[in-house]
N, C-alpha and C positions, 0 to 999 in steps of 0.2 A: 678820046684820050688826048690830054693838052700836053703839049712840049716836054715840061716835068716829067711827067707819070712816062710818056714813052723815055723820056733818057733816064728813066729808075727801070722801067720793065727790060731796058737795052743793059745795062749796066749787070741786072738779075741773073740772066741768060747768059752773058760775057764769064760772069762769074760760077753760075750750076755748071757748064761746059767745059769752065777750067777745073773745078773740083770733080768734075766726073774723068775727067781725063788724070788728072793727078789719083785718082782710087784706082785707075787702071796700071798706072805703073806702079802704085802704092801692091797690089794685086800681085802682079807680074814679078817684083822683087821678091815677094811674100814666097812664093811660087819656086821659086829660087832656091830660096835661102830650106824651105823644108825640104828639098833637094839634095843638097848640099849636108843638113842633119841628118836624112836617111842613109847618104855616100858615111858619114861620118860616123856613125851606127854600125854599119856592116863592117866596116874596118875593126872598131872596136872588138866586135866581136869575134871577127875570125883572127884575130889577133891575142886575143885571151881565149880562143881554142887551139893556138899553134902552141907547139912544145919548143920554136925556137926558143934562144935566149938572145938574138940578134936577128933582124928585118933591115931592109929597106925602103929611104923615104925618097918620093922623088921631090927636087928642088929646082927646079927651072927646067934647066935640060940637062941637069946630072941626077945621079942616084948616090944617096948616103947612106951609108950603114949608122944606125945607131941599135942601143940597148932596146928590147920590148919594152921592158918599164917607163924607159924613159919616153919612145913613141906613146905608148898609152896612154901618159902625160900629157902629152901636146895633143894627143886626140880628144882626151876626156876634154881640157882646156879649148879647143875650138867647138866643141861640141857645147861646153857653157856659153861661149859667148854665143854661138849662133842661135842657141834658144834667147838669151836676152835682147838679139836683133830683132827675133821674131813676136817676142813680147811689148819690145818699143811699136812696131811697127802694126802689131794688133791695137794698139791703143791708140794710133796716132787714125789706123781706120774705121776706129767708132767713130771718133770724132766727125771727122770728115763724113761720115755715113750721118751723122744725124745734123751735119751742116746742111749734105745734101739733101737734106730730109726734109728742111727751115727753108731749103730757097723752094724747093720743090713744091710747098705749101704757100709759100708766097705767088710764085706763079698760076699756081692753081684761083691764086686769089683774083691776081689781075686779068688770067685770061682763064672765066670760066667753062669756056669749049674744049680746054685741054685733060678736064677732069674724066679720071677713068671710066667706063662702066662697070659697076660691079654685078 
């Protein structure tokens, strides 16, 4: 392997290590954020099986009373956006999944001892 070829197989590796660490907090957020939809889910719902006409939200470190409606509002609404986080974020991990997928066969290229057994 001449100069070249090792500062491209160096560069390869520099690169699959950084995209596989970036799909792990890519991951990790994902992880989160369906987290966060399930908390927002259950709220929803025990909140359209309560018969108040008034609840409390908590806000930093106070509690507000508002309308149910109007909470169901702001729940439904965070509830859209964090599925559109989760949608950005599924898309941005194919990508990355099948980047890793191009260096991964690259490498495979250059150094044939690293190919699987099947």
């Amino acid at each position: 392997m001449n100069e070249e070829e090792r500062r491209q197989a160096e560069e390869l590796v520099a690169k699959f290590q950084k995209e596989s660490e970036q799909l792990e907090r890519m991951l990790l957020q994902k992880q989160a954020l369906m987290l966060k939809k399930v908390e927002i889910e259950q709220a929803i719902n025990e909140l359209e099986k309560s018969e108040v006409k008034e609840a409390y939200k908590i806000a930093g470190t106070i509690m507000i009373m508002k309308s149910k409606e109007e909470l169901l509002k702001e729940l439904k609404d965070a509830l859209e956006e964090t599925d559109l986080q989760v949608k950005v974020l599924e898309r941005s991990e194919i990508k990355l999944r099948e980047s890793l997928e191009e260096s991964g066969k690259k490498l495979q290229k250059m150094f044939p001892e690293l190919k699987e057994e099947s």
